[in-house]
C-alpha positions in Angstrom: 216.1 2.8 132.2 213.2 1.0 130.6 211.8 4.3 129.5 212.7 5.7 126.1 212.0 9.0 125.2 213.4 11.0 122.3 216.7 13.3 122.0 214.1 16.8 122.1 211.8 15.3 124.6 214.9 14.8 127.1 216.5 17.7 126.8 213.3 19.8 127.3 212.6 17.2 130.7 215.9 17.6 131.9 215.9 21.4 131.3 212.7 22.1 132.6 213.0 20.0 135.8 215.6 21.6 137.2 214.7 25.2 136.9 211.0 24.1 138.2 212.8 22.1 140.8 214.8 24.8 141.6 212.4 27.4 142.2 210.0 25.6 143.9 212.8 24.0 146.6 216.1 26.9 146.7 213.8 29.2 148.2 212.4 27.1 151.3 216.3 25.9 151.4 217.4 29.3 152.1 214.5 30.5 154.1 216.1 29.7 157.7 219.9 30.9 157.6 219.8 28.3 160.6 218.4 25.0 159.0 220.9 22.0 158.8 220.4 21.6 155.1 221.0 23.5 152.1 219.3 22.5 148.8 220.9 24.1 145.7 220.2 23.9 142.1 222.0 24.6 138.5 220.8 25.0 135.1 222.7 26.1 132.1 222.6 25.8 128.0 226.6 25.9 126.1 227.7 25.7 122.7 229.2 22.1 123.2 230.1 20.0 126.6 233.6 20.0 126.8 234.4 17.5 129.7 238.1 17.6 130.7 239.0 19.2 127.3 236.8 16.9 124.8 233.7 17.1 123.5 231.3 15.0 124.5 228.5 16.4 122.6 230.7 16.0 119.2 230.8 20.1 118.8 227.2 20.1 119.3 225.1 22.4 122.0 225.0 20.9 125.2 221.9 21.6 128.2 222.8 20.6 131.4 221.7 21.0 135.4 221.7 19.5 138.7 220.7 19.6 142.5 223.0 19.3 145.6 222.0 18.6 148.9 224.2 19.8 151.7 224.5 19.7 155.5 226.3 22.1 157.6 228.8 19.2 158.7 230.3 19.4 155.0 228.7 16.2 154.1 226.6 16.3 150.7 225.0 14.5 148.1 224.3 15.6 144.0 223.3 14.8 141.0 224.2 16.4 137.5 222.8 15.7 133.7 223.8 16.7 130.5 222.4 16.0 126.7 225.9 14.2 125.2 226.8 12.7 121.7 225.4 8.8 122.2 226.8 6.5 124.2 225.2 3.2 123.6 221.5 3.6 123.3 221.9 6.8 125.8 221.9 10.4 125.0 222.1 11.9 128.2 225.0 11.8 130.9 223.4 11.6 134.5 226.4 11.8 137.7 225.3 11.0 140.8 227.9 11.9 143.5 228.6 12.0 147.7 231.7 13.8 149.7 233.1 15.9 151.8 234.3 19.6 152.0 235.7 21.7 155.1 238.0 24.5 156.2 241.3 23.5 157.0 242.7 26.7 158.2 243.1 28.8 155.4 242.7 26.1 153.0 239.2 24.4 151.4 239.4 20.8 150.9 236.7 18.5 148.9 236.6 14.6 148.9 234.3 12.4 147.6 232.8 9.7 145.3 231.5 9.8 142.1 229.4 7.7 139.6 228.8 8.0 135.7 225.8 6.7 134.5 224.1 6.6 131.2 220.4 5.5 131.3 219.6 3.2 128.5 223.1 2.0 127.7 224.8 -1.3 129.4 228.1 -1.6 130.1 228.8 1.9 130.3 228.7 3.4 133.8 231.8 3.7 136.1 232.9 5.3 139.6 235.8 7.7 140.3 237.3 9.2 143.6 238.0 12.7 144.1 239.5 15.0 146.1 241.5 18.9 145.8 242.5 21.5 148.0 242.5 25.1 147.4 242.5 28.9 148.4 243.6 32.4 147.8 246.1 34.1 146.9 246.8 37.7 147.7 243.8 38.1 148.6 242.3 38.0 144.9 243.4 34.6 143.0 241.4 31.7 144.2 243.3 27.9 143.1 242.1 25.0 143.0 244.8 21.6 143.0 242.9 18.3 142.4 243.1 14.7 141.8 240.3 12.0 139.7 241.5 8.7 140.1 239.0 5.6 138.3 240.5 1.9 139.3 240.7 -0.7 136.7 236.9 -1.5 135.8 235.5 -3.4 133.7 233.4 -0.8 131.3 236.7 1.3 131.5 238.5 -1.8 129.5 240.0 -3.4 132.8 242.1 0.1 132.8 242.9 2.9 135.7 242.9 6.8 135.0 244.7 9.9 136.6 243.3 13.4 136.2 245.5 16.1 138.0 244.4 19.8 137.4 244.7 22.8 138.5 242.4 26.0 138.4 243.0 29.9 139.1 240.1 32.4 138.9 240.0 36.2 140.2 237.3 39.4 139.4 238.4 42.1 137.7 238.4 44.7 140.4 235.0 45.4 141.8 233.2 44.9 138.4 230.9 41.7 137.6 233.5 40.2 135.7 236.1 37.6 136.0 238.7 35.5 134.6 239.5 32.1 134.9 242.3 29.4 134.1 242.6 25.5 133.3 245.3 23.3 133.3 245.1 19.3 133.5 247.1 16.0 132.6 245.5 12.7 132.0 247.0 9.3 131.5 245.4 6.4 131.8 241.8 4.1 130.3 240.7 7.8 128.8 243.9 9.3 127.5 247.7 8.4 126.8 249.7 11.4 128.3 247.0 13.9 127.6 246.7 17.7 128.4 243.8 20.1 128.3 244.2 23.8 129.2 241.5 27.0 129.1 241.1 30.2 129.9 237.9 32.2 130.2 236.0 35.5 131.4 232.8 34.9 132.7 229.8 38.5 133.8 227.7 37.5 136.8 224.7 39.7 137.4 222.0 38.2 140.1 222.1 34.9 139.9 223.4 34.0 136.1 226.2 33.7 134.5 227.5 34.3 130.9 230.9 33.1 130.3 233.5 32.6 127.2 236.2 30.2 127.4 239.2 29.0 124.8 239.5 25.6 125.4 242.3 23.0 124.0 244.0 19.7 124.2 246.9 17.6 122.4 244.4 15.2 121.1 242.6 15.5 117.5 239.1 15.6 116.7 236.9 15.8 119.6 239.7 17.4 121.7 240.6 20.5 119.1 240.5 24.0 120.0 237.7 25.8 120.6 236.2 28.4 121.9 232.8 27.8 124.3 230.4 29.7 125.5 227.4 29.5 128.4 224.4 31.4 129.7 223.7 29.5 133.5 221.8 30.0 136.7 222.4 29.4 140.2 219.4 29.3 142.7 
């Protein structure tokens, strides 16, 4: 971007844009249970973005948000930000992203495309393919089994990367609470044979969240334990 603004002045425009975005579109979004579309927003402040077990804000807090745009087909578009450690001349990570989810039977499924992009910096954005499946066990424990997949490009050294994971969450009886689980392998341009885990208990009360999560990899530095936490907002 040919605009350059500086690391306070961006997190406050990021911030502040999407909960003003959010509560001047979610509610006309929701108003007609019938409409085609469905316009959703996120905003949320943690103690360090932690992106597949590393830090990306070098241990640093971390504001973040984003918008999704979704049809009742299953089709749908998004973007999401975040303030990160510098990459190049860019301090913020903006994903802009495209898929689709449905119902198969008693399973979810989720496909789609996404690109990483970090205004100000060259030679830095890439595009990945995802997709999972999921659903529920005994009625309580939701899981999650996906797959990330980036071909060799040339900002990601000429390399390709795997990302398999899976996640587990379930409440804690009827109470506002509940717990959450993280386990991932990674080999490829962004790691050699690498695992991240977490676990996590998050309290919901309207629509925010506060959550507290132990997260931890086999890779040094950026990537050593630690424990994170969040205050977000759904709307």
């Amino acid at each position: 971007m040919p605009i350059t603004v500086n690391s306070a002045s961006k997190l406050k425009l990021l911030f502040t844009a999407s909960l003003l975005s959010a509560a001047v579109f979610a509610p006309q979004a929701s108003a007609d249970d019938n409409a085609a579309f469905t316009l959703s927003a996120n905003a949320g402040i943690f103690t360090e973005y932690r992106f597949r077990g590393l830090s990306l804000s070098d241990h640093d807090p971390a504001i973040q948000g984003g918008f999704d745009l979704e049809h009742e087909s299953g089709f749908y578009i998004g973007t999401w930000g975040s303030s990160i450690e510098p990459v190049g001349s860019s301090e913020l990570e903006l994903d802009i992203y495209a898929g689709y989810a449905t119902e198969i039977g008693s399973l979810s499924t989720d496909i789609g495309i996404l690109a990483y992009t970090y205004p100000g910096a060259g030679d830095t954005h890439y595009i990945e393919l995802y997709g999972s499946v999921g659903g529920t066990l005994q009625e309580t424990v939701e899981w999650t089994l996906g797959a990330a997949y980036v071909w060799d490009q040339e900002n990601v050294g000429d390399q390709d990367n795997i990302y398999l994971y899976l996640d587990t969450s379930m409440p804690l009886g009827d109470s506002p609470f509940s717990l959450a689980g993280h386990l991932a392998y990674e080999d490829g341009a962004f790691g050699d044979d690498k695992w991240d885990w977490s676990a996590g208990i998050s309290y919901a009360f309207e629509q925010f969240e506060l959550s507290v999560s132990y997260v931890d990899t086999n890779v040094a530095g950026i990537g050593k334990a630690a424990v994170v936490a969040g205050l977000s907002a759904s709307f």
